[in-house]
TORMI-218056 format. One record per residue: residue number from 1; residue in one letter; chain; x, y, z of N, C-alpha, C, O in turn. Coordinates in nm, 2 decimals. Atoms other than C-alpha are relative to their C-alpha. Layout:
% residues N
+-----+---------+--------+--------+--------+--------+--------+---------+--------+--------+--------+--------+--------+--------+--------+
| num | residuo | cadena |  neast | nnorth |    nup | caeast | canorth |   caup |  ceast | cnorth |    cup |  oeast | onorth |    oup |
+-----+---------+--------+--------+--------+--------+--------+---------+--------+--------+--------+--------+--------+--------+--------+
| NUM |       a |      A |      X |      Y |      Z |      X |       Y |      Z |      X |      Y |      Z |      X |      Y |      Z |
...
+-----+---------+--------+--------+--------+--------+--------+---------+--------+--------+--------+--------+--------+--------+--------+
This chain:
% residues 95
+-----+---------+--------+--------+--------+--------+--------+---------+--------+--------+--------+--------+--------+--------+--------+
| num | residuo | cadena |  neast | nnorth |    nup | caeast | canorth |   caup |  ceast | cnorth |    cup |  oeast | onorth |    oup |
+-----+---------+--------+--------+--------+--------+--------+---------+--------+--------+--------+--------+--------+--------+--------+
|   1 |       x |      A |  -0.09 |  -0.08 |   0.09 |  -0.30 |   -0.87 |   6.09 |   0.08 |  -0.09 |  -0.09 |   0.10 |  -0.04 |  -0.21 |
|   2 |       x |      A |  -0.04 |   0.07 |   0.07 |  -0.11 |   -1.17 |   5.96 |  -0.04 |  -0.04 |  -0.12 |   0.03 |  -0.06 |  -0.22 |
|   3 |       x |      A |   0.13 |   0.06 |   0.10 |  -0.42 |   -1.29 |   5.75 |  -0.02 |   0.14 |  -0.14 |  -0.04 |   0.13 |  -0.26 |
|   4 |       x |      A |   0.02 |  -0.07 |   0.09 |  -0.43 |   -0.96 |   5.59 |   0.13 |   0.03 |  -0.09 |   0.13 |   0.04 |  -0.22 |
|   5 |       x |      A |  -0.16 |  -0.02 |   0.08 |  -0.02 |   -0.89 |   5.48 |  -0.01 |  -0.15 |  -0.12 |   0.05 |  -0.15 |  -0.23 |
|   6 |       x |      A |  -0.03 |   0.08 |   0.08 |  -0.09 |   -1.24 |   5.36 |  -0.10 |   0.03 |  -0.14 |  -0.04 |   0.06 |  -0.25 |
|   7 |       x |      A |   0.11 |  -0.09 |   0.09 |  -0.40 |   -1.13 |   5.14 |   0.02 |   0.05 |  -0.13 |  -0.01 |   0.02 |  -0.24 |
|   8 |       x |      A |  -0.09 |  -0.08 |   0.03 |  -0.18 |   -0.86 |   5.07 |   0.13 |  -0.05 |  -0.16 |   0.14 |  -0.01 |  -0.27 |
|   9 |       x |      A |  -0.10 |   0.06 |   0.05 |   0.12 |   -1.06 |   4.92 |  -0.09 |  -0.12 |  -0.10 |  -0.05 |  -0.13 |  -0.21 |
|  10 |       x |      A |   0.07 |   0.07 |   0.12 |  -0.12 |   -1.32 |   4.72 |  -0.06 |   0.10 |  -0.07 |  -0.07 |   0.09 |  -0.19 |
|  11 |       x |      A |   0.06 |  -0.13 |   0.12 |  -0.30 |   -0.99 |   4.59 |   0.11 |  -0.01 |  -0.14 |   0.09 |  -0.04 |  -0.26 |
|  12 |       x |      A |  -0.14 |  -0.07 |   0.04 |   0.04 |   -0.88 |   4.47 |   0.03 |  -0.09 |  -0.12 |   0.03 |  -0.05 |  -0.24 |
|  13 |       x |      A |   0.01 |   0.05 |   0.06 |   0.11 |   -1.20 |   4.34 |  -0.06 |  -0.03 |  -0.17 |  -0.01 |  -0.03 |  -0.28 |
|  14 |       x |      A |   0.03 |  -0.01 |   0.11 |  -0.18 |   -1.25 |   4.13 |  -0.01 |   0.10 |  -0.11 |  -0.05 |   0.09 |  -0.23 |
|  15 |       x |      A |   0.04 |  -0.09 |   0.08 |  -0.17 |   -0.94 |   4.01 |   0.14 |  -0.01 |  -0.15 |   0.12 |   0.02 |  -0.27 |
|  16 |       x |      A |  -0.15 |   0.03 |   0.06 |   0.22 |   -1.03 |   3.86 |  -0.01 |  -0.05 |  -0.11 |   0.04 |  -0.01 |  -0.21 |
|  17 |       x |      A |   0.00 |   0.11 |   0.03 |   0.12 |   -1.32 |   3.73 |  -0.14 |   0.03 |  -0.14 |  -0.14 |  -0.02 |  -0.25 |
|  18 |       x |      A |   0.13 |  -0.06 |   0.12 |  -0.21 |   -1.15 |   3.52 |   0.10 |   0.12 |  -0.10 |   0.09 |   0.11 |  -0.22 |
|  19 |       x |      A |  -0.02 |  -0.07 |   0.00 |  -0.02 |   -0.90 |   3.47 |   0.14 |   0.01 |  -0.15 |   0.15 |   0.07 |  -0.26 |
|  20 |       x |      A |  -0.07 |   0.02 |   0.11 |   0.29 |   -1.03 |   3.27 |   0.07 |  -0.19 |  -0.02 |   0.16 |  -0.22 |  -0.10 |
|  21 |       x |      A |   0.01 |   0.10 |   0.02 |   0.28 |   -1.42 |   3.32 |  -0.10 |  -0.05 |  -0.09 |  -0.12 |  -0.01 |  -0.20 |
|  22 |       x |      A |   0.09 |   0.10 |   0.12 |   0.04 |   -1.66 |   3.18 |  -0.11 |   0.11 |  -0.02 |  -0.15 |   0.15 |  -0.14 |
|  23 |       x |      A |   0.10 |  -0.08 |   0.07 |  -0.22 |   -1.43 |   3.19 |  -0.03 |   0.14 |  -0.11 |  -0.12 |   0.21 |  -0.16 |
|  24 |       x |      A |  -0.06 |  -0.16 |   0.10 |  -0.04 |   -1.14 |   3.01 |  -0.11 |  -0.03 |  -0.14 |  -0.20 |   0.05 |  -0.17 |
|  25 |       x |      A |   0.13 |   0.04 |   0.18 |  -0.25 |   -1.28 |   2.66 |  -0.09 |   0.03 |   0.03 |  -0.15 |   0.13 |  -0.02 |
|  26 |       x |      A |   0.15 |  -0.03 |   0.02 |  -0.56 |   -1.28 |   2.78 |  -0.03 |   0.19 |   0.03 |  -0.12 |   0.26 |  -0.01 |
|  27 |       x |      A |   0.05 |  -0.16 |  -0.01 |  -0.56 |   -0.90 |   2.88 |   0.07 |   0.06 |  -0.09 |   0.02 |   0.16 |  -0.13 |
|  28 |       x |      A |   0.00 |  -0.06 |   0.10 |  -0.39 |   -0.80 |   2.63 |  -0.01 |  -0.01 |  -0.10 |   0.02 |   0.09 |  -0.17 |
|  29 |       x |      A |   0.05 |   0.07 |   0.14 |  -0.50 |   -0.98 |   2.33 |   0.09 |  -0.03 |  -0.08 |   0.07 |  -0.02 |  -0.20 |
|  30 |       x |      A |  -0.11 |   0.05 |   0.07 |  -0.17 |   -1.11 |   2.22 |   0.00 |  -0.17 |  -0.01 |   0.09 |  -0.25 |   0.02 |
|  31 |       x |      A |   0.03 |   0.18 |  -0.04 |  -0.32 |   -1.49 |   2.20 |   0.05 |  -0.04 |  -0.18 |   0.03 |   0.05 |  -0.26 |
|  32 |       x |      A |  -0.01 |   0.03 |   0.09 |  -0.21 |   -1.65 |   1.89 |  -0.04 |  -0.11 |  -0.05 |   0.00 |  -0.20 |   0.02 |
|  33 |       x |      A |   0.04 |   0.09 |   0.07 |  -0.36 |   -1.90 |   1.64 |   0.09 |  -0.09 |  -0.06 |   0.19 |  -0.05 |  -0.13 |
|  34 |       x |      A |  -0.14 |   0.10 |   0.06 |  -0.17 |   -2.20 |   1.52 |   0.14 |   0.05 |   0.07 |   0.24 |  -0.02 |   0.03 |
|  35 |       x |      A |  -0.18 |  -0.01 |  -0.04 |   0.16 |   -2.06 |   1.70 |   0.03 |   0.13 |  -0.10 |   0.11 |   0.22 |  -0.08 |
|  36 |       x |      A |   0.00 |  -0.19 |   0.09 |   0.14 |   -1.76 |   1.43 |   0.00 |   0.14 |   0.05 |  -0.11 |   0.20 |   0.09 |
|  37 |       x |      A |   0.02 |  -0.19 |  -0.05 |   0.21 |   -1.38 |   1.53 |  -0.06 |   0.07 |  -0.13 |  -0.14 |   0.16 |  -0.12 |
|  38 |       x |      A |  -0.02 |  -0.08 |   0.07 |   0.20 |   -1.27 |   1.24 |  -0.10 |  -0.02 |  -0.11 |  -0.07 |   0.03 |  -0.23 |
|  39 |       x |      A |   0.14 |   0.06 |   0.06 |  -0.18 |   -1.42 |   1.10 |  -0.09 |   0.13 |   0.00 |  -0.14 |   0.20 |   0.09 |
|  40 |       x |      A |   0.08 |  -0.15 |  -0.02 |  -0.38 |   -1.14 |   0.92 |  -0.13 |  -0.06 |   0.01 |  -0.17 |  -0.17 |  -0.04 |
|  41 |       x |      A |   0.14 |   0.00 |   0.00 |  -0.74 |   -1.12 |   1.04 |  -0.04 |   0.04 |  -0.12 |   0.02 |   0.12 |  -0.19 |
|  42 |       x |      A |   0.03 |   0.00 |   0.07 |  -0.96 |   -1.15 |   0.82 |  -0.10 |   0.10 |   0.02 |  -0.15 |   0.13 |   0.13 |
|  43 |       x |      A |   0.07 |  -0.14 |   0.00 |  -1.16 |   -0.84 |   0.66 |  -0.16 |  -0.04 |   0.07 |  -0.18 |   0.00 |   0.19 |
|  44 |       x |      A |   0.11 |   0.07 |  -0.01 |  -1.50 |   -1.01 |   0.69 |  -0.04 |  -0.12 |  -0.10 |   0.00 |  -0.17 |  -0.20 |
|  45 |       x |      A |   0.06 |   0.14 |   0.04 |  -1.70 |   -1.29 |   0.63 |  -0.13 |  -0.02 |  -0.08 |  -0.21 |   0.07 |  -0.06 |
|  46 |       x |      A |   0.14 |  -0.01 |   0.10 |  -2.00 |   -1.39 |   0.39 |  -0.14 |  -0.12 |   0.14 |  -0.14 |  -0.23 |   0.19 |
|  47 |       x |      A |   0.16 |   0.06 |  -0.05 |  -2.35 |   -1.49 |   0.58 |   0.03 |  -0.13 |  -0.12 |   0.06 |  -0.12 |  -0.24 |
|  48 |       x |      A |   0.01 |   0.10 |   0.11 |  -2.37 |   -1.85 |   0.41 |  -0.11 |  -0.05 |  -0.01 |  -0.14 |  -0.15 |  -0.08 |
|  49 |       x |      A |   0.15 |   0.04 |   0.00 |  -2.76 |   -1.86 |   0.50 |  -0.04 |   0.14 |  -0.14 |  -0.10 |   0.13 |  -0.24 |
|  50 |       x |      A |   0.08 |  -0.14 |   0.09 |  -2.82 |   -1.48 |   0.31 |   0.12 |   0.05 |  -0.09 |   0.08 |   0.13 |  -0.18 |
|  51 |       x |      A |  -0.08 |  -0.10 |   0.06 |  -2.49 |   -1.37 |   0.17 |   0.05 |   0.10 |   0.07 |   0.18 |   0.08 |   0.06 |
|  52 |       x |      A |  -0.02 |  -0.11 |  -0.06 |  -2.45 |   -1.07 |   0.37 |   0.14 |   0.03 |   0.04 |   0.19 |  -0.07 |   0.00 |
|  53 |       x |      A |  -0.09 |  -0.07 |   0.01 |  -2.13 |   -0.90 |   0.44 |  -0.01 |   0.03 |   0.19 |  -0.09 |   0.10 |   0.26 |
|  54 |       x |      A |   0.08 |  -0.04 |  -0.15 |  -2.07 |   -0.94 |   0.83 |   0.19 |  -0.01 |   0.06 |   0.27 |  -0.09 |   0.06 |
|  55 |       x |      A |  -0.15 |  -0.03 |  -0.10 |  -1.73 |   -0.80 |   1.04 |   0.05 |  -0.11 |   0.12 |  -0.01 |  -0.16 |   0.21 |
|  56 |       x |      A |  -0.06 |   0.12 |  -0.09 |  -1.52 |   -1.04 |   1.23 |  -0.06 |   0.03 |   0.16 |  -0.07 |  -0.04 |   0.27 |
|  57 |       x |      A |   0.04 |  -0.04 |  -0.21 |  -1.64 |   -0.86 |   1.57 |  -0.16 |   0.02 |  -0.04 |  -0.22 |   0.09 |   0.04 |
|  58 |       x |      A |   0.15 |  -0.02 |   0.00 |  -2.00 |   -0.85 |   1.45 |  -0.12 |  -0.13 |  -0.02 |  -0.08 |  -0.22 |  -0.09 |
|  59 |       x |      A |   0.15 |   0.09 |   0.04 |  -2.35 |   -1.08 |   1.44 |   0.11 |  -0.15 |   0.08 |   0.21 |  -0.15 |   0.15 |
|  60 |       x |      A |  -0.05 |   0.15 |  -0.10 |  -2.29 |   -1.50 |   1.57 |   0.06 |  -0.01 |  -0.09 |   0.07 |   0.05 |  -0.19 |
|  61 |       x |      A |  -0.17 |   0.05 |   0.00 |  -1.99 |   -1.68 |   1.55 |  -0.06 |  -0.13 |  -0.01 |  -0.15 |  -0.16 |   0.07 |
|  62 |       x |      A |   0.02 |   0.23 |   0.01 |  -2.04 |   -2.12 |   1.45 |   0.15 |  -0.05 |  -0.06 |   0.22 |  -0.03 |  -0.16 |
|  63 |       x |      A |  -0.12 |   0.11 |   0.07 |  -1.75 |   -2.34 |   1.40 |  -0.06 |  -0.12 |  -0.05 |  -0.10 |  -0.20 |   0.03 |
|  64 |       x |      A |   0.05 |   0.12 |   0.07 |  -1.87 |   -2.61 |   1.16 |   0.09 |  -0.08 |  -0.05 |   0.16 |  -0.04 |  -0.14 |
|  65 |       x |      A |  -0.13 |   0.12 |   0.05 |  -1.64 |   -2.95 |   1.10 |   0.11 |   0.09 |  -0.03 |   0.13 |   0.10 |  -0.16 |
|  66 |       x |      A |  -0.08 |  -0.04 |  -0.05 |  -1.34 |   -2.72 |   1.20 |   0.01 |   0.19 |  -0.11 |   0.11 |   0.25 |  -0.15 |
|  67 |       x |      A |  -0.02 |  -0.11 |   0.11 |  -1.44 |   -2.39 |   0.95 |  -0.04 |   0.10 |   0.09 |  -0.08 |   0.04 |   0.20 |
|  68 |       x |      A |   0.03 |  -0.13 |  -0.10 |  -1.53 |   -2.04 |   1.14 |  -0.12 |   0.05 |  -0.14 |  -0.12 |   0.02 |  -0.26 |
|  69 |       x |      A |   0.12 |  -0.03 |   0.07 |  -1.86 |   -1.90 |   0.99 |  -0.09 |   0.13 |   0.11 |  -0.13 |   0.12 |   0.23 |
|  70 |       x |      A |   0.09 |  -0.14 |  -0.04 |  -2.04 |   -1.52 |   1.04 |  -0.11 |  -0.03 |  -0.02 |  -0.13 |  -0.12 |  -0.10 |
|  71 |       x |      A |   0.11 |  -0.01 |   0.02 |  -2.40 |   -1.46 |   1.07 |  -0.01 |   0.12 |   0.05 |   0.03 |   0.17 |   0.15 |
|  72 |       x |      A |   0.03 |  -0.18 |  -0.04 |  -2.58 |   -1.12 |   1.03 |  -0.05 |   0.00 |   0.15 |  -0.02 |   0.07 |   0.25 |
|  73 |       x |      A |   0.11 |   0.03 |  -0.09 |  -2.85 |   -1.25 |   1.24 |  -0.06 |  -0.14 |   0.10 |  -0.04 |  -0.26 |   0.06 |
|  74 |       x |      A |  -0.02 |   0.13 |  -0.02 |  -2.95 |   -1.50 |   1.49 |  -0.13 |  -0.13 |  -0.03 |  -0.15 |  -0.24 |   0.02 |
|  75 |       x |      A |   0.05 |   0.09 |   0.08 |  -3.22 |   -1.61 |   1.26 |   0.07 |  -0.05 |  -0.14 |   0.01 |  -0.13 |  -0.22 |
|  76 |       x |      A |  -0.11 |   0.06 |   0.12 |  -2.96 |   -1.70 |   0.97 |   0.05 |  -0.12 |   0.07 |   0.05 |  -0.23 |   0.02 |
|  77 |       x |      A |  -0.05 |   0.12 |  -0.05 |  -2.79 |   -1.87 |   1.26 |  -0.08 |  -0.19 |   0.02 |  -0.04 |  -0.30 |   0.01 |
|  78 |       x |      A |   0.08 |   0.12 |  -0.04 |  -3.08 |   -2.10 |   1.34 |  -0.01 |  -0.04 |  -0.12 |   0.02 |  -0.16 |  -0.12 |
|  79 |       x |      A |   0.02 |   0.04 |   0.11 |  -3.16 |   -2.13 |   0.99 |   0.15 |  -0.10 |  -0.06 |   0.13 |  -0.20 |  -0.14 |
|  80 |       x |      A |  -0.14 |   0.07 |   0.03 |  -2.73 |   -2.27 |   0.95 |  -0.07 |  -0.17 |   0.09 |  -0.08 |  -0.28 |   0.06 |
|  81 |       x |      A |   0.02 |   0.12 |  -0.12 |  -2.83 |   -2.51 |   1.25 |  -0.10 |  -0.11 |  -0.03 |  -0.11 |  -0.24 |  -0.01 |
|  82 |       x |      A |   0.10 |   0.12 |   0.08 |  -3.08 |   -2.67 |   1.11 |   0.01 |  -0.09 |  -0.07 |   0.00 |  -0.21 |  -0.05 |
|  83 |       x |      A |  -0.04 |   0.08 |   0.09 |  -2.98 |   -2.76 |   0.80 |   0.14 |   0.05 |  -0.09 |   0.14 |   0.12 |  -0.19 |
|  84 |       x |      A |  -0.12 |  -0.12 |   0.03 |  -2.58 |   -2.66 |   0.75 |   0.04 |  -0.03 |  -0.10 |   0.12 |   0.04 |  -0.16 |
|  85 |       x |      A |  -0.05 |   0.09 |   0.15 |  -2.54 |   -2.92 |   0.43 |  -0.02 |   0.11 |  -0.11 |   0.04 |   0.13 |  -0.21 |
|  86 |       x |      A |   0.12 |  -0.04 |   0.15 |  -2.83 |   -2.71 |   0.23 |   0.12 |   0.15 |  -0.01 |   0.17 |   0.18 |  -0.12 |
|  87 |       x |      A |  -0.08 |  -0.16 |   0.05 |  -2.61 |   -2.34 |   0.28 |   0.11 |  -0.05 |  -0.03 |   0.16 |   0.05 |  -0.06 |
|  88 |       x |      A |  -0.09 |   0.02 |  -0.08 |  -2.30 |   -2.51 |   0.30 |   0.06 |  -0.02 |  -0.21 |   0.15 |   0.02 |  -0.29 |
|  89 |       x |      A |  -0.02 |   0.07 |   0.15 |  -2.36 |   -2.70 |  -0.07 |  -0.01 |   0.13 |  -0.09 |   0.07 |   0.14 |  -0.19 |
|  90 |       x |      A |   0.02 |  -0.17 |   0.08 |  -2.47 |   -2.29 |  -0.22 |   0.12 |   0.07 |   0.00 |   0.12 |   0.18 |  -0.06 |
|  91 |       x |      A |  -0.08 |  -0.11 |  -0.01 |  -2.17 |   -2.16 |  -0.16 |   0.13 |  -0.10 |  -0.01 |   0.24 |  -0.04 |   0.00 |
|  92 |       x |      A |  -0.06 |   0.01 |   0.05 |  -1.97 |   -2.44 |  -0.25 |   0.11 |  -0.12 |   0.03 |   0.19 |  -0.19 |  -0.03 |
|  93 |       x |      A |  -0.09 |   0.01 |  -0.13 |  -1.81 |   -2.55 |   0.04 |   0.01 |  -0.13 |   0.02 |   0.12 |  -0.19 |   0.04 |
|  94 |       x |      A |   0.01 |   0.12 |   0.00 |  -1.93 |   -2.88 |   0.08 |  -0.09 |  -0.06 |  -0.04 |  -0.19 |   0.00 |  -0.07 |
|  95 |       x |      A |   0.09 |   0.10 |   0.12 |  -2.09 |   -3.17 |  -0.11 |  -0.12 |   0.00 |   0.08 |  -0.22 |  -0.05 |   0.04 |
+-----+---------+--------+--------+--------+--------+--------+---------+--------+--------+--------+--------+--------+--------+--------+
């Protein structure tokens, strides 16, 4: 019976602690970038293999030398991976 109240009381615990300590951000999606509250998400992003027009919650996600980059598809993406200089130089971005 001891083994279980104790159980019981670290349940309790973590649930506190998810609940409105450290873990409060991650369930509720209050995590912040740079230390910013107040950073607008961005509408969408341009495909830099095709162009395309792709929503921040939609297609792959690449971080390239610290930039965030959408893809419709995850042949665009393989196509970035390959060679990220060749789209990278089309659009402007880098030499």
């Amino acid at each position: 019976m001891d083994g279980f109240i104790s159980l019981l009381v670290f349940a309790g615990l973590f649930y506190l602690m998810m609940r409105f300590g450290c873990g409060a951000h991650m369930i509720h999606g209050h995590h912040h970038r740079n230390g910013h509250s107040d950073h607008k998400q961005r509408e969408s992003y341009k495909d830099p293999v095709c162009g395309m027009e792709v929503a921040p919650d939609q297609g792959y996600r690449k971080v390239h030398e610290g930039q965030e980059y959408r893809f419709c598809s995850r042949s665009c993406l393989d196509k970035f991976d390959a060679d990220p200089g060749r789209y990278l130089r089309n659009t402007g971005e880098q030499s």
